[in-house]
C-alpha positions as a Markdown table, in Angstrom:
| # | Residue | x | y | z |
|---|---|---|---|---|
| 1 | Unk | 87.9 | 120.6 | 107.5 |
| 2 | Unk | 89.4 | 123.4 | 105.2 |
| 3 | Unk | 93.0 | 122.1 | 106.2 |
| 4 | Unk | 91.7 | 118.2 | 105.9 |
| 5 | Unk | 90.7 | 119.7 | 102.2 |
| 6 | Unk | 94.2 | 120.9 | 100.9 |
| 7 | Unk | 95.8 | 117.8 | 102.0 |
| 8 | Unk | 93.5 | 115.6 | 99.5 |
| 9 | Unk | 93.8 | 118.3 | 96.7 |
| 10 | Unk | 97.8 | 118.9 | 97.3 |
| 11 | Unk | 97.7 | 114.9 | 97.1 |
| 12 | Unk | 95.8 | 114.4 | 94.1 |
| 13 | Unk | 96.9 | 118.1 | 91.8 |
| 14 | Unk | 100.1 | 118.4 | 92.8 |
| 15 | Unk | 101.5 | 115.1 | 93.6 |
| 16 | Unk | 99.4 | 112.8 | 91.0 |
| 17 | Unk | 98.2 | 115.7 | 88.3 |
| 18 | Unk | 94.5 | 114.7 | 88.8 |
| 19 | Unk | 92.0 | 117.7 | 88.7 |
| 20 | Unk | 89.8 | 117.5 | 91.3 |
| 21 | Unk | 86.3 | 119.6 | 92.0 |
| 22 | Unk | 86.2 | 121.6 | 94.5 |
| 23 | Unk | 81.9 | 121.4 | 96.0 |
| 24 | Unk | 81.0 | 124.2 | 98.8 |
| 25 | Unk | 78.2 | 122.4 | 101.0 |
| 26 | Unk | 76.5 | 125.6 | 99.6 |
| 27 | Unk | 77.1 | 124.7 | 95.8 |
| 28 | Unk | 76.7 | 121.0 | 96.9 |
| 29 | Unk | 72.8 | 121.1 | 96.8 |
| 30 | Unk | 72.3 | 122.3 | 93.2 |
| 31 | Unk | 75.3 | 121.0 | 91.7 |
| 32 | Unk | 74.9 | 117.5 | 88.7 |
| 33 | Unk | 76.5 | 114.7 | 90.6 |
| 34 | Unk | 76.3 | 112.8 | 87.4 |
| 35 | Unk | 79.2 | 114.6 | 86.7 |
| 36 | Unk | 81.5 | 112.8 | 89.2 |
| 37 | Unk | 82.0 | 109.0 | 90.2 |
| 38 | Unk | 84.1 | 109.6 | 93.5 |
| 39 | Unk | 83.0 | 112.0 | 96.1 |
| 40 | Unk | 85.4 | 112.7 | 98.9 |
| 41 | Unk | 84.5 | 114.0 | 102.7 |
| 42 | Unk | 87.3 | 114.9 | 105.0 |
| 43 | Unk | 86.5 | 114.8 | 108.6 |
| 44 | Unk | 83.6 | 117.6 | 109.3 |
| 45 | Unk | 80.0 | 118.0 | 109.7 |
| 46 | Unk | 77.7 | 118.3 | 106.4 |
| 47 | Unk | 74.4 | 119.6 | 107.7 |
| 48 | Unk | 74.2 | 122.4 | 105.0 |
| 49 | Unk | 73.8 | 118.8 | 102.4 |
| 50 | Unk | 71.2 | 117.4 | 100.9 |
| 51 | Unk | 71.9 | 113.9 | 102.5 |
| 52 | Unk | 68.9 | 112.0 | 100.1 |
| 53 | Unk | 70.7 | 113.5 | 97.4 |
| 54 | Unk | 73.6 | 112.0 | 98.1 |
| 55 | Unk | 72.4 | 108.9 | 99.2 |
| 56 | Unk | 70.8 | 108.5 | 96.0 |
| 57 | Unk | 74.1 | 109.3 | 93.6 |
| 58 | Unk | 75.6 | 106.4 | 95.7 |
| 59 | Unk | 73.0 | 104.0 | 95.6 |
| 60 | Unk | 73.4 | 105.1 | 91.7 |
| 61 | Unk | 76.6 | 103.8 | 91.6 |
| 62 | Unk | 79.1 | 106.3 | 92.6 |
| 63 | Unk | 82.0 | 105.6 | 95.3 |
| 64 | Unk | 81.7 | 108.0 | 98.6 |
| 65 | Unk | 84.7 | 107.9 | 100.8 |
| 66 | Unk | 84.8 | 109.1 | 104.3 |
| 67 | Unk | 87.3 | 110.4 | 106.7 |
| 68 | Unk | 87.2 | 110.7 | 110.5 |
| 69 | Unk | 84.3 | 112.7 | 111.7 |
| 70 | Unk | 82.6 | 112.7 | 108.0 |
| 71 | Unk | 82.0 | 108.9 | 108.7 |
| 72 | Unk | 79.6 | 109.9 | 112.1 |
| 73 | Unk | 77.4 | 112.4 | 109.8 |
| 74 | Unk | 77.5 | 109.8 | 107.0 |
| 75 | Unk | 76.3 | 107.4 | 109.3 |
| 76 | Unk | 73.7 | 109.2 | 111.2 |
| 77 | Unk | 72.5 | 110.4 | 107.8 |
| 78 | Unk | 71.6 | 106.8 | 106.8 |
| 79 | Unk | 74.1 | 106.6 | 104.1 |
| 80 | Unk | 76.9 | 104.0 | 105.5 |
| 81 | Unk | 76.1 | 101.6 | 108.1 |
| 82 | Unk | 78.6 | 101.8 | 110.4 |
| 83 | Unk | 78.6 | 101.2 | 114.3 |
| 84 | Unk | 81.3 | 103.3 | 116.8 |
| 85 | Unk | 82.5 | 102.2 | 119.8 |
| 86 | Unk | 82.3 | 104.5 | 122.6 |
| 87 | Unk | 85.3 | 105.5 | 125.1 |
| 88 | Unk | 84.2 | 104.7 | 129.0 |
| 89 | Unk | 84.6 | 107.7 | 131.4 |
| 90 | Unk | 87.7 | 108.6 | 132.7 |
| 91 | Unk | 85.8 | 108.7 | 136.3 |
| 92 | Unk | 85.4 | 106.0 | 138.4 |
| 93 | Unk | 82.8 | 104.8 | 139.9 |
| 94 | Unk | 81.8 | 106.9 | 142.4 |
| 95 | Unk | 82.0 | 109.6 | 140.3 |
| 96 | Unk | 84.2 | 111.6 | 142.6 |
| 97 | Unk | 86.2 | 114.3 | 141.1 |
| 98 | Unk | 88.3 | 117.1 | 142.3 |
| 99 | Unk | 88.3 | 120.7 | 140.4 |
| 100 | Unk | 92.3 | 120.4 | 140.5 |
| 101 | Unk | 91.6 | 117.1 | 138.3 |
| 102 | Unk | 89.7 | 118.8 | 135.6 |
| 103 | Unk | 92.4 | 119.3 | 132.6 |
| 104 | Unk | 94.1 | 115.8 | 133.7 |
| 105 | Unk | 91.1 | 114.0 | 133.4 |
| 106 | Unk | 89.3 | 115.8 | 130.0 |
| 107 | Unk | 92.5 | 116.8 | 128.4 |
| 108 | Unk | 94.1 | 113.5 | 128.4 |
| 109 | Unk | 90.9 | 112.3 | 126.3 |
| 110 | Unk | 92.1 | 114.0 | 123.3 |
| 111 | Unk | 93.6 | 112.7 | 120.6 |
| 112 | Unk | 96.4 | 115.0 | 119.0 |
| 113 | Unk | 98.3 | 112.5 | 117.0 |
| 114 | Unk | 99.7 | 108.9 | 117.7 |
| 115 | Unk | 101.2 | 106.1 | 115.0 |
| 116 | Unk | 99.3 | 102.9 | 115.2 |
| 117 | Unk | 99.4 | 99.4 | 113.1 |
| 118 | Unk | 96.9 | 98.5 | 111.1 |
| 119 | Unk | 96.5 | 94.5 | 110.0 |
| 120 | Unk | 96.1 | 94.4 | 106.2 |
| 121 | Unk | 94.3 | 92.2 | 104.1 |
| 122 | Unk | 96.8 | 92.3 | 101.2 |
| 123 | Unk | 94.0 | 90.6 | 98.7 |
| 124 | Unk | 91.8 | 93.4 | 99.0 |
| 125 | Unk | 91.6 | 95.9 | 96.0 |
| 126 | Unk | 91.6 | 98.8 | 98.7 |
| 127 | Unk | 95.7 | 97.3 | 99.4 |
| 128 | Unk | 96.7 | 97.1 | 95.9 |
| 129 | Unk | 100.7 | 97.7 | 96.5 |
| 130 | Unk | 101.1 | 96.8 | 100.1 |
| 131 | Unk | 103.2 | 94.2 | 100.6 |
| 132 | Unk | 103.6 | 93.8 | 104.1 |
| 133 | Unk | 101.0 | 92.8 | 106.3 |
| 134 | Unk | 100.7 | 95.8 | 108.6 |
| 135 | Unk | 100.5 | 99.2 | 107.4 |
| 136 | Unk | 101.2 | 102.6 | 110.2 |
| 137 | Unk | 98.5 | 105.0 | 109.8 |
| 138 | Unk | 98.2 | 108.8 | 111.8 |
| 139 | Unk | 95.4 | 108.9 | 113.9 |
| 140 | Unk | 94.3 | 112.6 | 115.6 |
| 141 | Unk | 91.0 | 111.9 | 116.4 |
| 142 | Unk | 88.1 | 110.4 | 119.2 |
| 143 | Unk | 86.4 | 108.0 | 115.9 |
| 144 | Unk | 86.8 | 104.2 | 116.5 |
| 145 | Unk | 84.6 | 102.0 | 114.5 |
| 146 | Unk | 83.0 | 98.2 | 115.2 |
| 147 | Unk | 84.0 | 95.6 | 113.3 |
| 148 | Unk | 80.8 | 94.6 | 112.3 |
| 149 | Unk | 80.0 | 90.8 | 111.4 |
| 150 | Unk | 80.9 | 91.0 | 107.7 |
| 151 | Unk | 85.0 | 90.5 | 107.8 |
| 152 | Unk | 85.4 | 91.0 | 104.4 |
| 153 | Unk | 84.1 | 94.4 | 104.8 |
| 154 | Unk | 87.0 | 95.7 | 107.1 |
| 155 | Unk | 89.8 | 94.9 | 104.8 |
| 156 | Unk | 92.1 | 97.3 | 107.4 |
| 157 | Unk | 91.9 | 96.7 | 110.9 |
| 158 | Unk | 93.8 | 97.6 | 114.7 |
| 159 | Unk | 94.9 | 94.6 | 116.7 |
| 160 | Unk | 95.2 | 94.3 | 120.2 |
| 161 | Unk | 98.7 | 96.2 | 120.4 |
| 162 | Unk | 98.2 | 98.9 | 117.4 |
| 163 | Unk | 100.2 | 101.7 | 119.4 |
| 164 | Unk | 103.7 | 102.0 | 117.8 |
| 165 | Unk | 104.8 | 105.6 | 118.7 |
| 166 | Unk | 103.1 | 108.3 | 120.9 |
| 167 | Unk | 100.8 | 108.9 | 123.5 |
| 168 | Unk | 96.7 | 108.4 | 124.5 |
| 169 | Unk | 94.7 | 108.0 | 127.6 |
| 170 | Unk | 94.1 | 104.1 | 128.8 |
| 171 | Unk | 90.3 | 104.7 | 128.2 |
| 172 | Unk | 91.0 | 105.8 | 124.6 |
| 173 | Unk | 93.6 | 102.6 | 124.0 |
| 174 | Unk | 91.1 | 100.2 | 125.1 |
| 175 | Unk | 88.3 | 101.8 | 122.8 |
| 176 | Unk | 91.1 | 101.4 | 120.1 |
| 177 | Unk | 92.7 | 97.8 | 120.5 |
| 178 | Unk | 90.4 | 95.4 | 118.0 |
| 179 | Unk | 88.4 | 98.4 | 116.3 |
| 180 | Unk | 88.1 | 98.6 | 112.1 |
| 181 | Unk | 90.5 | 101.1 | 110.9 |
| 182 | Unk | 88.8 | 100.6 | 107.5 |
| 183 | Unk | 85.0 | 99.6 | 106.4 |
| 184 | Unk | 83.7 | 99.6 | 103.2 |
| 185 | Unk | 79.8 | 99.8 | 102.8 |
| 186 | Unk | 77.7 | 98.4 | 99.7 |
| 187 | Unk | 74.7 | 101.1 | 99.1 |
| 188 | Unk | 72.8 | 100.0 | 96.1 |
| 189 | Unk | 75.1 | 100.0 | 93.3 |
| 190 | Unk | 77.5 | 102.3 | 94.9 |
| 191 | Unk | 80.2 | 101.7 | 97.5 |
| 192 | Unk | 80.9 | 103.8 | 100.7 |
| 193 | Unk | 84.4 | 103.6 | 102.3 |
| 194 | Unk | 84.9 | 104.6 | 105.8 |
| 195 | Unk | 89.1 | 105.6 | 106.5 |
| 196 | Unk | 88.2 | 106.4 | 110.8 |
| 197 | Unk | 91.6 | 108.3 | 110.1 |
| 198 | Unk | 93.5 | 111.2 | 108.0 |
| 199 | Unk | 95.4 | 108.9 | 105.6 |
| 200 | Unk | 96.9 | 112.1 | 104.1 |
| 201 | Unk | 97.9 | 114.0 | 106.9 |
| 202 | Unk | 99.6 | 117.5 | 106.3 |
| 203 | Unk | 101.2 | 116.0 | 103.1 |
| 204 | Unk | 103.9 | 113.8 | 105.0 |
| 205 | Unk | 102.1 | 111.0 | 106.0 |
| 206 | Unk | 102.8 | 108.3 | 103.5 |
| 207 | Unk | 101.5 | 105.5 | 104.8 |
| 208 | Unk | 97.5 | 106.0 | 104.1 |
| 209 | Unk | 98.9 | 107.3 | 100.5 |
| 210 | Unk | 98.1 | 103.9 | 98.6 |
| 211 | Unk | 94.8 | 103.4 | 100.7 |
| 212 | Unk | 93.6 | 106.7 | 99.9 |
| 213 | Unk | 94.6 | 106.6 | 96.0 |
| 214 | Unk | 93.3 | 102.9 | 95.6 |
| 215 | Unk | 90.1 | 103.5 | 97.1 |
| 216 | Unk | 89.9 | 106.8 | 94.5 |
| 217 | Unk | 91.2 | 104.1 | 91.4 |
| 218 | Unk | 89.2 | 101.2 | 92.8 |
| 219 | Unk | 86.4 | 101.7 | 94.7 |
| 220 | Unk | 83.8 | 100.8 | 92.2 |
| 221 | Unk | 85.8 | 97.5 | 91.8 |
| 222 | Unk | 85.4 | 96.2 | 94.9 |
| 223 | Unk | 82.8 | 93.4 | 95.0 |
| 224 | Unk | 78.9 | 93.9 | 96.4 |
| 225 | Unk | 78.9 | 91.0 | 98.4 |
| 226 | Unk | 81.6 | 91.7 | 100.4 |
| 227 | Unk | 80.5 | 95.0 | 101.7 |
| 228 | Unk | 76.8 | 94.2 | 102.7 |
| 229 | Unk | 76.1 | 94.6 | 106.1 |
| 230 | Unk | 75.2 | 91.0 | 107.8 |
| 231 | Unk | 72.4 | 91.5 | 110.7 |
């Protein structure tokens, strides 16, 4: 989380010259959210947070954007409705498994880094400067969302051959192929985008750059309608 943290304020202080506030979960409880209109959570857990509290601010109006693992907690919470897709098992059916198999079959579930393609809706306000219609994004983690029903609400999504450089388990492919790589969530008055990846990782990775600065610029702009969720 702490180096998830840097990356956004190295991004936003030293690249752009924005200020940014830094919130402890600790301060977090008794600190004025009418202060701010964008609240950003890197891929963590929050269960030091007042969650009602910050459902409320974004039911108020203000724009929460989630990365990786932040978008599970947001969702449990009740703040963002978003559905995950879950990996099978890497053992078969007859759930026969040898000790000598044991790092194979667990350690090739993890995700340490791969590039995939995204499909881009270049009409969305969350692709303002994209120009081509895919978009590679750095992916280092287990989170794959649903689609959902509501397309305009995944204005960023993998296709059915995302992988364009690197290396994951079959089990972890297949949970990827057709999943949202970006969902944005209409609470109240207030707008929750889900990024499932690190669109700023370790300073380098400048593909999630414009994604990650639009939805900061434009959040607020993006129209009700199309992010309610449709039952």
């Amino acid at each position: 989380m702490l180096l998830d943290a840097g990356e956004v304020w190295h991004l936003l202080d030293q690249r752009f010259n924005i200020p940014a506030t830094h919130l402890e979960q600790a301060t977090f409880n008794r600190a004025n959210l009418n202060r701010y209109n964008t609240i950003i959570m890197v891929g963590g857990r929050y269960n030091e947070i007042n969650k009602d509290k910050l459902k409320e601010w974004v039911q108020g109006g203000g724009t929460l954007i989630l990365t990786e693992e932040a978008m599970q907690w947001a969702a449990q919470a009740g703040i963002s409705q978003v559905g995950f897709k879950r990996t099978k098992s890497a053992i078969d059916s007859t759930g026969k498994v040898s000790y000598a198999d044991l790092d194979q079959v667990t350690g090739a579930q993890r995700m340490n880094g791969a590039i995939f393609s995204a499909d881009v809706d270049l009409t969305h306000p969350l692709a303002y400067g994209y120009h081509q219609k895919t978009v590679s994004l750095f992916k280092a983690n287990s989170v794959f969302m649903e689609k959902g029903k509501n397309p305009y609400a995944v204005p960023f999504v993998y296709g059915s051959k995302p992988l364009q450089s690197g290396w994951l388990s079959q089990q972890n492919y297949a949970t990827l192929k057709n999943s949202a790589a970006v969902i944005v969530n209409t609470v109240g008055s207030g707008r929750v985008i889900n990024i499932a990846d690190n669109p700023n990782f370790r300073a380098f990775w400048l593909g999630g750059t414009k994604l990650f600065m639009n939805a900061v610029f434009f959040g607020r702009t993006i129209d009700a309608a199309s992010g309610r969720s449709e039952e």
